[in-house]
C-alpha positions as CSV (number, residue, x, y, z in Angstrom):
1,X,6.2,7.0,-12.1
2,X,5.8,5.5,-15.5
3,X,4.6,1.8,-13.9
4,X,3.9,0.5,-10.9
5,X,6.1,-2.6,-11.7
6,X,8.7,-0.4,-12.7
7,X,8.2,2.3,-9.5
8,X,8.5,-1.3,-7.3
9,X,11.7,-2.6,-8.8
10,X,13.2,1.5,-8.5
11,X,12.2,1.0,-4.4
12,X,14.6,-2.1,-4.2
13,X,17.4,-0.9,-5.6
14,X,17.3,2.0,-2.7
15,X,19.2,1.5,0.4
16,X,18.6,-1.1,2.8
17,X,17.2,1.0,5.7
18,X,15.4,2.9,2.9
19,X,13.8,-0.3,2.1
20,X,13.1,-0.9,5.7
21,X,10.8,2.9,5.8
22,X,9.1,2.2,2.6
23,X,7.6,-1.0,3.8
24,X,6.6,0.2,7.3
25,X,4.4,3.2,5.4
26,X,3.0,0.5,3.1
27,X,2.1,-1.3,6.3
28,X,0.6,1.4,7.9
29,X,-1.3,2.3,4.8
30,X,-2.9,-1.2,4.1
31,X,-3.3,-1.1,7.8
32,X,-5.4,2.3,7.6
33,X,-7.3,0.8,4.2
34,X,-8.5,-2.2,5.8
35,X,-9.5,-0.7,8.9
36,X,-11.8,2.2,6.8
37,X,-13.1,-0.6,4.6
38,X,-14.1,-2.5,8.0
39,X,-15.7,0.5,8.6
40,X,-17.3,1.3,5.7
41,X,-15.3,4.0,4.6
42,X,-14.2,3.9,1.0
43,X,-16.0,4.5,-2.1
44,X,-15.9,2.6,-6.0
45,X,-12.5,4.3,-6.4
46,X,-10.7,2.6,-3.9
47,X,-13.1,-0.4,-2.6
48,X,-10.7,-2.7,-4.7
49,X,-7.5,-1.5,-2.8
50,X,-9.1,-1.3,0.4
51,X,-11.0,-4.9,0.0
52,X,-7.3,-6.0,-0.9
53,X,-5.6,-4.8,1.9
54,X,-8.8,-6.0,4.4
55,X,-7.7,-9.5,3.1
56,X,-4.3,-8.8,3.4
């Protein structure tokens, strides 16, 4: 995983239903981020991601 940009353009060349999995897990884990950032769970590493995904 050289890049993230690269890493995301790799996932859409996958198959469709491949596709399909890796979006419900990203779901599911902006799901858990928001809910432990509502919660106060997170620290300086990942308050960013999990302010993001509260938004989101």
């Amino acid at each position: 995983m050289s890049s993230t940009e690269k890493t995301g353009m790799v996932v859409t060349a996958m198959h469709r239903y491949l596709q399909q999995q890796a979006f419900k897990v990203f779901i599911g884990y902006i799901t858990a981020l928001a809910y432990n950032y509502r919660k106060g769970r997170y620290d300086d590493r990942n308050e960013w991601a999990s302010r993001l995904a509260n938004e989101a």
